[in-house]
C-alpha positions as CSV (number, residue, x, y, z in Angstrom):
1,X,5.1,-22.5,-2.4
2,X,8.2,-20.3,-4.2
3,X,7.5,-17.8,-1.4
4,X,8.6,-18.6,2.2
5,X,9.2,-16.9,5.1
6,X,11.1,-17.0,8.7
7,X,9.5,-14.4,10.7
8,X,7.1,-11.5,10.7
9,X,7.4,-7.9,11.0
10,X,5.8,-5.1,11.0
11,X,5.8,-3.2,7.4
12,X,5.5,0.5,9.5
13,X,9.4,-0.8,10.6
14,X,10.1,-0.9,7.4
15,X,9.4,2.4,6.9
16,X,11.3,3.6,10.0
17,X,14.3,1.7,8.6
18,X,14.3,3.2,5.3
19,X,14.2,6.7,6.5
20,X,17.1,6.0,9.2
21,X,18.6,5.1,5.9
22,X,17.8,7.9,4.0
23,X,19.1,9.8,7.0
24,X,22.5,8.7,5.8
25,X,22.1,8.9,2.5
26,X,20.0,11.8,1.1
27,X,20.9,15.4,3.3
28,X,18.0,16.9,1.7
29,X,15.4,14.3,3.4
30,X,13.6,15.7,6.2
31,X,10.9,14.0,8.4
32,X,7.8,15.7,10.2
33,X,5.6,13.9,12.6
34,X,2.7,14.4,13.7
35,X,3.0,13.1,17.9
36,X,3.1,9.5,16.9
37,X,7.1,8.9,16.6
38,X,6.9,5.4,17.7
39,X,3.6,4.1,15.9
40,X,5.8,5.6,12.3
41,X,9.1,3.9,14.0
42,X,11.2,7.5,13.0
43,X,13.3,7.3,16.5
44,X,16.3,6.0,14.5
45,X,16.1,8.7,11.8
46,X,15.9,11.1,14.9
47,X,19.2,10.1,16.5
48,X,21.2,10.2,13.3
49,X,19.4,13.9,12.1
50,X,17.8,15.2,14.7
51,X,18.1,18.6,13.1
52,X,16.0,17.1,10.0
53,X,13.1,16.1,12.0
54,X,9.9,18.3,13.0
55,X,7.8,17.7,15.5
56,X,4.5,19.3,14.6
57,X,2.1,17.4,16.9
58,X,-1.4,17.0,16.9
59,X,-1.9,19.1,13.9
60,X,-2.1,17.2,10.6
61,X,-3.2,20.2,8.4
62,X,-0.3,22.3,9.9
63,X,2.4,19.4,8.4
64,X,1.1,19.2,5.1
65,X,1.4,23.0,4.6
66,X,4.9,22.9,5.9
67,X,5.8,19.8,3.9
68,X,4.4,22.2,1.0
69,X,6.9,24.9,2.2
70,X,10.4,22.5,3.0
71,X,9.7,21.3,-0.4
72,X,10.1,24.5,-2.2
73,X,13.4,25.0,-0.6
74,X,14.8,21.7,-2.2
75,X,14.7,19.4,0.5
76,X,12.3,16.1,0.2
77,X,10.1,16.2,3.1
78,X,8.4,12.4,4.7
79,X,5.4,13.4,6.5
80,X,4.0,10.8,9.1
81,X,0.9,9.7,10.8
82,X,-1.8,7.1,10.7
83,X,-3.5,6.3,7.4
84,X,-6.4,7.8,8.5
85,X,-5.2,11.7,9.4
86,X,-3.0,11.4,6.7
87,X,-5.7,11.8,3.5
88,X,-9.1,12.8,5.2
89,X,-8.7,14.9,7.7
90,X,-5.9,16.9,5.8
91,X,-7.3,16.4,1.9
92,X,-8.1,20.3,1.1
93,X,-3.8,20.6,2.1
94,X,-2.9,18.0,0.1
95,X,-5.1,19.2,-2.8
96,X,-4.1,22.6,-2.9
97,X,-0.6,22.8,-1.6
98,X,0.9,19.6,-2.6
99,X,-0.9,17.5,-5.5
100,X,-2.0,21.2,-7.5
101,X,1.7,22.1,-7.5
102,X,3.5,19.1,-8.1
103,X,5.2,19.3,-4.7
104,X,8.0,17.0,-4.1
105,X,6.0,15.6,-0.9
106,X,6.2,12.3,0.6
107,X,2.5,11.1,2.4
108,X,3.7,7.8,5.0
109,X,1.0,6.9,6.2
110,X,0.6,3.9,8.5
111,X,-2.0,2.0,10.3
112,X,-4.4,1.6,7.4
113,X,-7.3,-0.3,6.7
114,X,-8.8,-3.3,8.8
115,X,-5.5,-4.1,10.4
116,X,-5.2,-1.6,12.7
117,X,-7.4,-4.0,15.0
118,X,-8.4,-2.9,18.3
119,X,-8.5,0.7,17.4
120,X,-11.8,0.5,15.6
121,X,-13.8,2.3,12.7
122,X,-12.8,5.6,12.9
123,X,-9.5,4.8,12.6
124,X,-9.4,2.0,10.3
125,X,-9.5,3.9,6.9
126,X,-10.8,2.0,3.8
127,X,-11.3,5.1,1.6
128,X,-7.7,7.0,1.2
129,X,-6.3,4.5,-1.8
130,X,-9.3,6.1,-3.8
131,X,-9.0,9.6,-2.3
132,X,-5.2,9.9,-3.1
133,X,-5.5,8.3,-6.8
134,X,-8.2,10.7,-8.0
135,X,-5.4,13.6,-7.3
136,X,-3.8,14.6,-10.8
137,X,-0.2,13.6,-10.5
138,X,0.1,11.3,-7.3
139,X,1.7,8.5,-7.6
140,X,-0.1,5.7,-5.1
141,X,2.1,3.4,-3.7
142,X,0.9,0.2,-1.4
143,X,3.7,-2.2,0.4
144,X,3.4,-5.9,1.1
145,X,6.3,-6.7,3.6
146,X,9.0,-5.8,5.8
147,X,11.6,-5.2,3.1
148,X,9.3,-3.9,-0.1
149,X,8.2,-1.3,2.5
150,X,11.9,-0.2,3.2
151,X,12.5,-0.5,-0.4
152,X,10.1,1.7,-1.3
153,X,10.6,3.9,1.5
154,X,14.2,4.4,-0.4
155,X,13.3,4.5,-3.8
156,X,10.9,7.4,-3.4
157,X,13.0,9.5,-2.2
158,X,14.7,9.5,-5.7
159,X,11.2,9.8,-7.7
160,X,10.5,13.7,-8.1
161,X,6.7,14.3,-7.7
162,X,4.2,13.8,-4.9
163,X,3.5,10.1,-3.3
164,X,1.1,8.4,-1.1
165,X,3.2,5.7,0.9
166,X,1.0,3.2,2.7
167,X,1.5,0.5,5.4
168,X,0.3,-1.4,7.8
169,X,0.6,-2.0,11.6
170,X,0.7,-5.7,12.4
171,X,3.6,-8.3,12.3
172,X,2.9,-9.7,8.4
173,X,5.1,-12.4,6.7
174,X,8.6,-11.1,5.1
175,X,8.6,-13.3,2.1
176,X,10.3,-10.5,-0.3
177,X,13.9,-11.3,-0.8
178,X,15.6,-8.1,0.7
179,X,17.7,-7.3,-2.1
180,X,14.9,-7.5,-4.9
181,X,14.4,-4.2,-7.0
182,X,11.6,-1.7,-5.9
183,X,10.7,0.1,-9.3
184,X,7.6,2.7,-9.1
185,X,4.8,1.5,-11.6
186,X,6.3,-1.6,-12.4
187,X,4.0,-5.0,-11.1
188,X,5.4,-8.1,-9.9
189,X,4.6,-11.6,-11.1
190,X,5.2,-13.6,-8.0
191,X,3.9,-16.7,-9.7
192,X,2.9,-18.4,-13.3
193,X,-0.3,-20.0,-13.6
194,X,-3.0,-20.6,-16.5
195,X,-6.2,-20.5,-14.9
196,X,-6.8,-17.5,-13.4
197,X,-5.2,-14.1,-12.3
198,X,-4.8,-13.1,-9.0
199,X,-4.1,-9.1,-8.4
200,X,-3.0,-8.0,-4.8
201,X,-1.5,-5.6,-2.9
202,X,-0.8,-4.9,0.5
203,X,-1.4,-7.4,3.1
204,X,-3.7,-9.3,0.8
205,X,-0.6,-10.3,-1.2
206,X,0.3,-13.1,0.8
207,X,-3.0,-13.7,1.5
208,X,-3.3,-14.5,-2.5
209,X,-0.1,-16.6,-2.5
210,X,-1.3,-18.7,0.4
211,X,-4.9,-19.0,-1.3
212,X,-3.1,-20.1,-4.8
213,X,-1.1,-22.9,-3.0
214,X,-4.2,-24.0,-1.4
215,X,-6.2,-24.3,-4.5
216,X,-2.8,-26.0,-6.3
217,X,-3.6,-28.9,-4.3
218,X,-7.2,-28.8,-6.1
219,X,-5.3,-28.7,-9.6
220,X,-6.1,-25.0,-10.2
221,X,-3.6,-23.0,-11.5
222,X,-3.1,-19.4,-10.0
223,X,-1.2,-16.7,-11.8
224,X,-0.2,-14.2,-8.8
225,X,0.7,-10.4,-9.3
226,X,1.7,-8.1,-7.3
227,X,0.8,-4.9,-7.4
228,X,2.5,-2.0,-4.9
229,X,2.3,0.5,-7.1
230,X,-2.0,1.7,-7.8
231,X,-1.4,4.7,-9.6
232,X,0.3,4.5,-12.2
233,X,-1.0,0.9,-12.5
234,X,1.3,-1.2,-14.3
235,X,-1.7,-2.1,-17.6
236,X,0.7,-4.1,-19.4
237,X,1.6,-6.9,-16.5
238,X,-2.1,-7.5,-15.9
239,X,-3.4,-7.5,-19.5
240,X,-0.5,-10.1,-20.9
241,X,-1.4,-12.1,-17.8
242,X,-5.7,-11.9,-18.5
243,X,-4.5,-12.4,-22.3
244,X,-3.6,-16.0,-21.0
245,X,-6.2,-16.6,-18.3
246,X,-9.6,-15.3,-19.3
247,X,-10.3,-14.9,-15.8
248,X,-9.1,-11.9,-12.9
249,X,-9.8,-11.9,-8.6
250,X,-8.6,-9.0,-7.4
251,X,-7.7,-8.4,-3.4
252,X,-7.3,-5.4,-1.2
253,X,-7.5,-4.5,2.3
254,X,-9.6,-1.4,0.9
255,X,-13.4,-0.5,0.1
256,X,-14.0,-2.2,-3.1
257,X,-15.3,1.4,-4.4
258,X,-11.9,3.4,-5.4
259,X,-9.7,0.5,-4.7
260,X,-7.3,-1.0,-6.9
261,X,-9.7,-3.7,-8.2
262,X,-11.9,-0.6,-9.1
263,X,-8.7,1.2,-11.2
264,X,-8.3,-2.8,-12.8
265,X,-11.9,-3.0,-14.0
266,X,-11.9,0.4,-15.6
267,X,-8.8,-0.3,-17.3
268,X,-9.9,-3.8,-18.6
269,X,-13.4,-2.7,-19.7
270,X,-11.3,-0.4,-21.6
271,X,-8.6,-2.4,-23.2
272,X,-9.7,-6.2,-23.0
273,X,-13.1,-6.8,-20.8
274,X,-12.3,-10.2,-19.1
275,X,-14.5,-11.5,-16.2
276,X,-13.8,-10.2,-12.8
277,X,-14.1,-10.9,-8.8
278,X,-13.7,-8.8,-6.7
279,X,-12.3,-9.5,-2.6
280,X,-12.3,-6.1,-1.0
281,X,-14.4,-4.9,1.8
282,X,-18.1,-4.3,0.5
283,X,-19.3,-0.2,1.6
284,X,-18.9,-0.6,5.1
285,X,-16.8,0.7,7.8
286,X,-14.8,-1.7,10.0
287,X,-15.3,-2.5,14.2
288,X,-13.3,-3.4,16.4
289,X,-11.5,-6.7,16.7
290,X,-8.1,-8.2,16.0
291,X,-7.0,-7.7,12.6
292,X,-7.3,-11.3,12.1
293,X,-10.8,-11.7,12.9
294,X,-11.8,-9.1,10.8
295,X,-10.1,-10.0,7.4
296,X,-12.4,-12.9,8.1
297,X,-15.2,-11.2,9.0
298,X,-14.9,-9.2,6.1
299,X,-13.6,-11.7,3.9
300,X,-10.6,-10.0,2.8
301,X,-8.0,-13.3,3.9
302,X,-7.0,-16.0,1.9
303,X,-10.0,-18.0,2.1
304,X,-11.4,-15.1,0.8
305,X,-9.7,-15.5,-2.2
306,X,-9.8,-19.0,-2.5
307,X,-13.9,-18.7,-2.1
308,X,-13.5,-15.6,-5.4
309,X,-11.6,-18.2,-7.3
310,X,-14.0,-20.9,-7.1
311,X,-16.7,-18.4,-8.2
312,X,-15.0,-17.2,-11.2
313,X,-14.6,-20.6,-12.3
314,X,-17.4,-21.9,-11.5
């Protein structure tokens, strides 16, 4: 496999190093919380700004609207909490205060999706990917490591416009070399293959690489992508790539409805219709369990993807 790796982190601590970055680098960054500093790793950002950080506790509705107002006076405020109380809970704010205005708002939100484990269905949101990209002008933004978390953490800062930044909670594979480029829109082909496409993002990204080595060993050739930027969805990566396979599996740790396999298919039906398989979780909410018993459960792992594969083929 071209991508290794030597230990696992979190990708939520690569959000809390970005912004302790940022607390360095950018005086207009500010960082509001919503009474779970730890789970979003801000202590560092704390210590070197404390006077940049808000403490708003329980009250998600409450940050969004002052994020709204901090962003008016030119600073670039990171709001934090889980996935979850990030999108549904606080959707009329975001609406009408950030995403109708063009605010310069960015949404962190961690602990999303089936990953979050032990916590269970209320808190494991499969939904907010859809939610955020139907709002005119957010940009949707999905991280697969450690360091394209932190990377992205950095280079949105920079981008002028609202985003919706969203991680993870467990220890992952960092297989990402640290110093590669994060660029907002722009896909990346992790590996070249002629038989089919795979599209991920998120945790299912290594997922797909793992799955494509696997089936290697069968003589199928995999074409990976990765995609950490939904919305705007980088057309041009996938449709030269379908243009050589004929054939597309897409993976998310999302509700196949609104996901990013979803945002593919409608593009592709309108561009180039190519065959498609979809591994995502099918209209159901999640239970509790440890994240890795329920990507198998609800086959979103890399056998997952090596099962999609064989379909298409077949």
């Amino acid at each position: 496999m071209k991508y290794t790796y030597t230990e696992k982190k979190d990708t939520r601590s690569g959000f809390g190093a970005g912004l302790a970055e940022l607390a360095d680098k950018n005086p207009n960054v500010v960082a509001l919380c919503a009474d779970l500093i730890g789970s979003l790793k801000m202590e560092k950002f704390i210590e070197k700004a404390p006077e940049r950080f808000y403490q708003v506790g329980i009250a998600e509705a409450n940050m969004m609207g002052l994020a709204a107002g901090l962003s008016i006076t030119g600073k670039i405020p990171f709001t934090g909490t889980f996935a979850n109380f990030s999108t549904s809970r606080v959707y009329d704010q975001i609406r009408q205060s950030i995403a109708y205005s063009n605010k310069n708002v960015k949404i962190c939100a961690s602990h999303a999706g089936l990953t979050l484990g032990e916590d269970g269905a209320t808190h494991q949101v499969l939904e907010d990917i859809g939610m955020m990209k139907m709002l005119p002008g957010m940009t949707v933004i999905n991280t697969c490591d450690y360091n394209q978390t932190k990377a992205a953490t950095l280079a949105i800062a920079d981008f002028e416009g609202p985003v919706y930044l969203r991680f993870g909670r467990p220890v992952v594979p960092v297989f990402i070399p640290e110093d590669m480029p994060f660029e907002i829109g722009k896909g990346i082909l992790l590996q070249e293959g002629t038989d089919v496409t795979i599209v991920a993002t998120g945790h299912l990204v290594w997922e797909s690489l793992v799955a494509a080595d696997e089936l290697e060993k069968e003589g199928i050739s995999c074409e990976v992508i990765n995609i950490h930027t939904i919305k705007p969805l980088d057309e041009e990566i996938i449709l030269k790539s379908v243009e050589k396979t004929g054939k597309i599996v897409t993976a998310e740790e999302h509700n196949y409805l609104g996901g990013l396999g979803e945002s593919i298919a409608g593009m592709l039906a309108r561009r180039r219709p190519t065959r498609q398989e979809f591994v995502a979780v099918n209209d159901t909410f999640g239970e509790s369990a440890t994240p890795a018993e329920l990507m198998k459960k609800y086959k979103i792992d890399a056998a997952a993807v090596t099962e999609a594969v064989k379909r298409i083929l077949a």
